[in-house]
VOGU-3710 file (C-alpha; in Angstrom, 3 decimals, decimal comma):
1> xxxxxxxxxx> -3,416/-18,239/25,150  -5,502/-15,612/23,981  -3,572/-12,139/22,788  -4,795/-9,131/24,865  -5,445/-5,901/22,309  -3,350/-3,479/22,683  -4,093/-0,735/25,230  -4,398/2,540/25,274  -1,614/4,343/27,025  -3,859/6,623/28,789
11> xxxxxxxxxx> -4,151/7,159/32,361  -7,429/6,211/34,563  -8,342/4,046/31,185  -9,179/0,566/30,951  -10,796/0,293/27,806  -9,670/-2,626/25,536  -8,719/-1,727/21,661  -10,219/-3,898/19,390  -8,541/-4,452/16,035  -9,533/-1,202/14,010
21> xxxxxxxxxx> -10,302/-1,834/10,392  -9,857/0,563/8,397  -8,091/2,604/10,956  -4,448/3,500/12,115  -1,821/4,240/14,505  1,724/4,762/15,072  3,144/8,346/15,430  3,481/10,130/12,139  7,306/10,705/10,435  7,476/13,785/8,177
31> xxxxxxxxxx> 9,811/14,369/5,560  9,342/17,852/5,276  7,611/20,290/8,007  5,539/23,569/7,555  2,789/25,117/9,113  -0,072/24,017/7,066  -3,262/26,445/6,786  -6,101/26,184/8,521  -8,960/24,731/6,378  -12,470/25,730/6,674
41> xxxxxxxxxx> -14,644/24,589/9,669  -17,679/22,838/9,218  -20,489/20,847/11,258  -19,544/19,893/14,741  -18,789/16,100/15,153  -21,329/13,568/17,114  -20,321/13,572/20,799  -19,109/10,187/21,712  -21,538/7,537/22,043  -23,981/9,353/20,023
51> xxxxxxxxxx> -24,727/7,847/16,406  -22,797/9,498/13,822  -25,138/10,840/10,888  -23,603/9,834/7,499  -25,275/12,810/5,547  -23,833/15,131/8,167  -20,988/17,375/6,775  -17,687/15,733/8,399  -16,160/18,173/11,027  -12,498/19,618/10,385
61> xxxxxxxxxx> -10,459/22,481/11,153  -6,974/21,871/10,801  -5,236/21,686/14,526  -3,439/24,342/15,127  0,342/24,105/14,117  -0,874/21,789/11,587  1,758/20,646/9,933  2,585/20,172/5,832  4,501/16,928/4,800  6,473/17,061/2,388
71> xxxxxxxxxx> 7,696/14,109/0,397  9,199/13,998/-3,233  8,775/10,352/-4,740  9,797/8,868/-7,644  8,665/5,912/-10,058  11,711/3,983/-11,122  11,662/0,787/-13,246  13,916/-2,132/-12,367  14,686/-5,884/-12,392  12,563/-7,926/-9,577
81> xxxxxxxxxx> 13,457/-10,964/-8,797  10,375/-12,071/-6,532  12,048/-15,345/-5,471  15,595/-14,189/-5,089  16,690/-17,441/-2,966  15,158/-19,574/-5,192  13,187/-21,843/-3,385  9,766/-21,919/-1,145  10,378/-22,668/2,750  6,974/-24,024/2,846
91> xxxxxxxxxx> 6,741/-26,389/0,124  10,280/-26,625/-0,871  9,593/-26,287/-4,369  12,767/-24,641/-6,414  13,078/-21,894/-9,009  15,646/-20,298/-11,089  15,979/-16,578/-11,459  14,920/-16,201/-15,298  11,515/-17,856/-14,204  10,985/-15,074/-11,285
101> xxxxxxxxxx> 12,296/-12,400/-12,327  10,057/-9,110/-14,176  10,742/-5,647/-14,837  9,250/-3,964/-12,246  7,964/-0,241/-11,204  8,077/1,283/-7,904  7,632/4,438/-5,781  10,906/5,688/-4,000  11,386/8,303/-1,657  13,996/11,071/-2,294
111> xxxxxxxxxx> 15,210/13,899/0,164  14,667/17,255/-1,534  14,152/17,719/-5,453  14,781/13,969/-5,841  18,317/14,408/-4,628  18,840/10,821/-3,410  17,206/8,114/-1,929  16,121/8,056/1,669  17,443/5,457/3,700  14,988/2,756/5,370
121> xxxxxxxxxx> 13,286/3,224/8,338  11,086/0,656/9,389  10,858/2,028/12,907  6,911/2,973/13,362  6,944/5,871/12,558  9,065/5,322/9,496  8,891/5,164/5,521  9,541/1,146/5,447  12,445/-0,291/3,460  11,860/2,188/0,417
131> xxxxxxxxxx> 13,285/-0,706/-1,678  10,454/0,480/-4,240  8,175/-2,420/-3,558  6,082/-1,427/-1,443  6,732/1,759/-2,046  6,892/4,378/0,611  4,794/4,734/3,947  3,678/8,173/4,082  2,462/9,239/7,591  0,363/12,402/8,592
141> xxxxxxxxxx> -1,817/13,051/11,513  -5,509/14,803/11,379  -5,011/18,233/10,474  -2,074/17,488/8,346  -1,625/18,561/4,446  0,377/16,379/2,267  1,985/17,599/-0,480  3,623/14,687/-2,513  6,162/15,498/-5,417  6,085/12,892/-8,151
151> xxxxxxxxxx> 8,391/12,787/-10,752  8,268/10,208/-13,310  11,696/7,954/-13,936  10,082/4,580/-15,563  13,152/4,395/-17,962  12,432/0,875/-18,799  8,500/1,044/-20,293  8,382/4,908/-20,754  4,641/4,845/-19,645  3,131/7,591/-18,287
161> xxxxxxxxxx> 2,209/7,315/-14,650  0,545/8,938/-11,510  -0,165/8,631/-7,864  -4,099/8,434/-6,582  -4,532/8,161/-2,991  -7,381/6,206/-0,588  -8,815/8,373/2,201  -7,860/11,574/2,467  -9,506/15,072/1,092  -8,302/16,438/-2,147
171> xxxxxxxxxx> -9,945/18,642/-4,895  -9,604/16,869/-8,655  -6,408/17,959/-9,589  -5,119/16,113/-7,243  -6,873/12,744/-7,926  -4,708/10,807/-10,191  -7,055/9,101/-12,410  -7,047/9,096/-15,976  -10,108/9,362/-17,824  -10,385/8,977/-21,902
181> xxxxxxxxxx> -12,771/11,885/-21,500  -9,848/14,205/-20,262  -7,205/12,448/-21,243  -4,551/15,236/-20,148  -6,162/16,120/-17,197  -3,334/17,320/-14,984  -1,390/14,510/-12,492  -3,708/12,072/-14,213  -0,694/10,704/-16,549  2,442/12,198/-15,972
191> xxxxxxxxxx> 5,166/11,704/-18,845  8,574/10,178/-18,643  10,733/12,607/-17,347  7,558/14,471/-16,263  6,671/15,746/-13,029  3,441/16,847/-10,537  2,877/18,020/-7,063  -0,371/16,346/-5,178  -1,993/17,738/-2,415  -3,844/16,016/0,111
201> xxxxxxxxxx> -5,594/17,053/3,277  -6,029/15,035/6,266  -9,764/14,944/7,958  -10,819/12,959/10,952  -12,300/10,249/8,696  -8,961/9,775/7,125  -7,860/7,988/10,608  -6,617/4,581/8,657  -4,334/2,489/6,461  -5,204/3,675/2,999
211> xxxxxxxxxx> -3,581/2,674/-0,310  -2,158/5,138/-2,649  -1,383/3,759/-6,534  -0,414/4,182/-10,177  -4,279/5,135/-11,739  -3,050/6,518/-14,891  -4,152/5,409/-18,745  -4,213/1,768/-19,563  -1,279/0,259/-21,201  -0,464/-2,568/-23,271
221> xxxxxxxxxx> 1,969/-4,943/-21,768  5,582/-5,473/-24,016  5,290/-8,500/-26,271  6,202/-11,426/-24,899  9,215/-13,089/-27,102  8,414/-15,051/-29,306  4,567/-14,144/-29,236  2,609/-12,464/-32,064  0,714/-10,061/-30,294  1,097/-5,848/-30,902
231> xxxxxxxxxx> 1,707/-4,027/-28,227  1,690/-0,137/-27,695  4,700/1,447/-28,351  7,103/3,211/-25,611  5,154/5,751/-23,097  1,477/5,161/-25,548  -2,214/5,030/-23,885  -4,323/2,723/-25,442  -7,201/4,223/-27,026  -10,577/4,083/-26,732
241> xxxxxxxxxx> -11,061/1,999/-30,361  -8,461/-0,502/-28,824  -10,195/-0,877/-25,512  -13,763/-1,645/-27,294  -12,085/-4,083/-29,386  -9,866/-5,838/-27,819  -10,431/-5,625/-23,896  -12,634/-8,388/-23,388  -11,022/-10,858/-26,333  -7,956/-10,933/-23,995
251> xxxxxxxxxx> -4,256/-9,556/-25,279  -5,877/-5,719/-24,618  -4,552/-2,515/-22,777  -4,592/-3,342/-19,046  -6,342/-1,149/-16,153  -3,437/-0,101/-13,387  -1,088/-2,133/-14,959  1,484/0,135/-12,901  -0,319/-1,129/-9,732  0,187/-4,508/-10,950
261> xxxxxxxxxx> 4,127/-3,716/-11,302  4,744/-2,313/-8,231  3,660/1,169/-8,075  1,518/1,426/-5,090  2,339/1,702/-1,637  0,230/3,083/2,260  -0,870/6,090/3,809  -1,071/5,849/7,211  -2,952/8,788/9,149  -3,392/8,824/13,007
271> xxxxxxxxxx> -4,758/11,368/15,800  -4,568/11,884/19,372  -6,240/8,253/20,230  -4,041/6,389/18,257  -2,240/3,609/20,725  1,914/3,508/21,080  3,142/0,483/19,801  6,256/-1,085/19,628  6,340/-2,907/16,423  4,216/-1,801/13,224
281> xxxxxxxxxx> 4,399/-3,903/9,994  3,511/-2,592/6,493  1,750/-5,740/4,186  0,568/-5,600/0,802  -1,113/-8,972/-0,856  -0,718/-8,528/-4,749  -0,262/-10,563/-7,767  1,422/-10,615/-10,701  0,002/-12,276/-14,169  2,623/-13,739/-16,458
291> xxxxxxxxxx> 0,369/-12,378/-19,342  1,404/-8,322/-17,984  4,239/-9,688/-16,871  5,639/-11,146/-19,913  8,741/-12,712/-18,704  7,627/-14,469/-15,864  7,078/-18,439/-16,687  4,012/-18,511/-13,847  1,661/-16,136/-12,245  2,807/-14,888/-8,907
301> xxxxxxxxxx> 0,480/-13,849/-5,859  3,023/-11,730/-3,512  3,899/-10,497/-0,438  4,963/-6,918/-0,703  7,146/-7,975/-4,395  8,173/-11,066/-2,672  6,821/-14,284/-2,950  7,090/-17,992/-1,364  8,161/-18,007/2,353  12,025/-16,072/3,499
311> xxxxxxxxxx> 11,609/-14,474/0,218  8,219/-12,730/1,206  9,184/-10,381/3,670  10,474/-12,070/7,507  8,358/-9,728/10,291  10,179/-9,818/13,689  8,866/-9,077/17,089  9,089/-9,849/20,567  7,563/-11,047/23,510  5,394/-7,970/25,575
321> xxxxxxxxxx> 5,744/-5,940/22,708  2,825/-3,845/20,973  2,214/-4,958/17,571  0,583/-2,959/14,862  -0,050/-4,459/11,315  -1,092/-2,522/7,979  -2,352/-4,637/5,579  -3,848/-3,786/2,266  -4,524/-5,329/-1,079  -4,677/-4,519/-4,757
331> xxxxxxxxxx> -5,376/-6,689/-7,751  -8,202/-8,548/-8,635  -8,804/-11,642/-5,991  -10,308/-11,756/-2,466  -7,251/-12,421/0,305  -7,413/-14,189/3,577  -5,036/-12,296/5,927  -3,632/-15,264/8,587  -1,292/-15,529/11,166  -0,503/-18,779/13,120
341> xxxxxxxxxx> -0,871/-19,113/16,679  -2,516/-15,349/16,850  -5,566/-14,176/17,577  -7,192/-10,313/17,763  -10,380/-8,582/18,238  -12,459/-8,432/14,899  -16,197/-6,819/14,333  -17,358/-9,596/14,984  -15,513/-11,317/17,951  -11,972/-12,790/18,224
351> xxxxxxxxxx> -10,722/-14,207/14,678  -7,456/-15,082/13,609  -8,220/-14,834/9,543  -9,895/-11,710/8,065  -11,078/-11,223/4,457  -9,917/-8,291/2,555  -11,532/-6,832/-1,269  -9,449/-5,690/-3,770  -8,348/-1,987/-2,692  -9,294/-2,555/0,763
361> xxxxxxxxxx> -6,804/-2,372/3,947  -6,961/-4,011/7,810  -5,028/-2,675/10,952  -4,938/-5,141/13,474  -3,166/-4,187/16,914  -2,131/-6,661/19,979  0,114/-7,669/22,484  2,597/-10,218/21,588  2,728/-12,890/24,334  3,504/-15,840/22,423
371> xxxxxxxxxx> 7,102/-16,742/21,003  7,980/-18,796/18,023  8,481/-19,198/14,315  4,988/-18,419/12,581  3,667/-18,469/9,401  1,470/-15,611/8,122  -0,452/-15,847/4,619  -3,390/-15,673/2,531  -5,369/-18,313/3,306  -6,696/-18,722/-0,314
381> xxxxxxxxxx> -5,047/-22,099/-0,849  -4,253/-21,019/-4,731  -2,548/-18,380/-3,461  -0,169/-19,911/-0,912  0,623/-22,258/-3,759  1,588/-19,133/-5,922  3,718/-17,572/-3,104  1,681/-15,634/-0,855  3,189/-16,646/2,244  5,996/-15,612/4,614
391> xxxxxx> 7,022/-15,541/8,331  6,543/-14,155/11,151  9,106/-14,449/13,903  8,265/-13,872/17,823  11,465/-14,041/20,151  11,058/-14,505/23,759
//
């Protein structure tokens, strides 16, 4: 049986959502609240059914009791064991802990001046686990300003780090991206111990699931033991001579390699004609390389840190309930998102298996009508075989 999209909750309306790539939902949580200030207005949008002109200057004014949200996060290294039951449902292939296991780094959110952790909320309008891999959701609504405090605990690699977010406004001190041009271009790679505020303004073309991730100078990855190799010493960039050299011989500094540990997580931004739902689950498809990841004995391709099925995470919903799904992607590879026995309305008709770029992010929204224990994965049979699978249970 077909799944019917996911309607909008509006009265005298019969129109049908389609899935919504590169779009979002779910009612936004706030950490913090302020009035935010108004921000300048510009050209009036298209009215609806009109083409929209891309050379057009995008309309904004922030709503009125716009709202600042506030959130103080925090990178923090730690021991991941990405197979932590030691064994694939799937295949039933086993594993010990010393061949899964990698120093990781993730995002956490804190209440106040990093006072202490915030507990999960995976409700949707919440933060997700805030285990540190993914790390947290942050959720605004058109019209919103957030202000992100970042402080900088990687006590493990000492490397410095930064957050750069996907699809919102922001001027250039509050991009995130190291350049060897600037190399201490504020935010863009903040030391151990070290700390920066971001701010970000919500526009109606920031509607979406949109990743936010370490972009700060390239690092060489610790020495594996017993190897030969150099590596950069605690908290170093790699230089420009060392990139030249030794970046495409192999064994050189590595772009995002904080991305590749962990630090990344979604923004999710909605506005008055985002749909209610019931259910909305946060997904990220990444891998891991043994090379970066020096004590891992094989690569891993993961589901938000875990990998191999009931160690990826287990999604839960039920029968008549309205399902929302974030996914995004980092990494180098091409992903397959797929869930069994589910369909939804794509571009270009119903699909049940949707192809997402590096960087890139899919929202797909439906009404759960059919019960049982499904699979979803990438569908790029490597992949699967390297742990990119988990489950999806629907109750009746």
């Amino acid at each position: 049986m077909s799944l019917e999209p996911v309607r909008e909750p509006r009265r005298g309306s019969g129109r049908r959502n389609l899935l919504r790539a590169l779009t979002g939902g779910g009612a936004a949580a706030a950490l913090a609240l302020t009035a935010a200030p108004a921000a300048p207005a510009e050209a009036a949008a298209a009215p609806a059914g009109q083409a929209i002109d891309p050379f057009a200057a995008e309309a904004f004014r922030a709503a009125r009791g716009g709202r600042v949200r506030e959130y103080w996060l925090q990178a923090e290294s730690f021991a991941h064991n990405a197979v932590p039951n030691g064994r694939d449902g799937m295949t039933g292939m086993t594993f010990t802990a010393d061949q899964t296991t990698f120093q990781a780094i993730g995002y956490r959110a804190y209440t106040a001046n990093w006072g202490k952790p915030l507990p999960a909320d995976l409700s949707p309008q919440g933060i997700g686990p805030n285990s540190g891999i993914p790390g947290p959701v942050l959720r605004a609504e058109v019209g919103d300003v957030i202000k992100v405090h970042f402080r900088n605990n990687d006590a493990h690699y000492k490397w410095p780090h930064s957050i750069h977010p996907h699809g919102v406004r922001y001027a250039t001190s509050s991009d995130g991206g190291w350049m060897d041009d600037d190399p201490k271009a504020p935010g863009t790679a903040v030391p151990y111990g070290g700390t920066y505020t971001y701010t970000w303004t919500c526009v109606p073309s920031s509607v979406g699931s949109w990743p936010y991730h370490d972009h700060a100078a390239p690092q060489l990855p610790p020495r594996a033991a017993g190897s030969s190799s150099t590596s950069a010493g605690a908290g170093s960039a790699a230089t420009s001579d060392s990139m030249e050299s030794r970046a495409f011989g192999g064994g050189g500094p590595v772009m995002e390699i904080g991305a590749e540990l962990g630090l990344f997580g979604m923004i999710a931004v909605t506005d008055a004609t985002t749909p209610r739902v019931d259910r909305e689950f946060v997904l990220f498809f990444h891998d891991v390389s043994a090379s970066d990841a020096t004590t891992l004995k094989q690569d891993l391709s993961l589901c938000s840190g875990g990998a191999f099925v009931d160690n990826a995470p287990t999604f839960t919903a039920r029968r008549g309930e309205r399902i929302r799904w974030r996914v995004g992607t980092l990494g180098n590879s091409l992903h397959v998102f797929h869930i069994h026995g589910h369909r939804w309305l794509g571009p270009a008709g119903w699909t049940d298996s949707q192809v997402l770029a590096p960087a890139t992010t899919l929202t797909v929204e439906y009404a759960e009508d059919n019960p049982g224990d499904w699979l979803y994965h990438c569908h790029v049979a490597a992949h699967m075989m390297h742990g990119m699978a988990g489950r999806y249970r629907v109750l009746g």
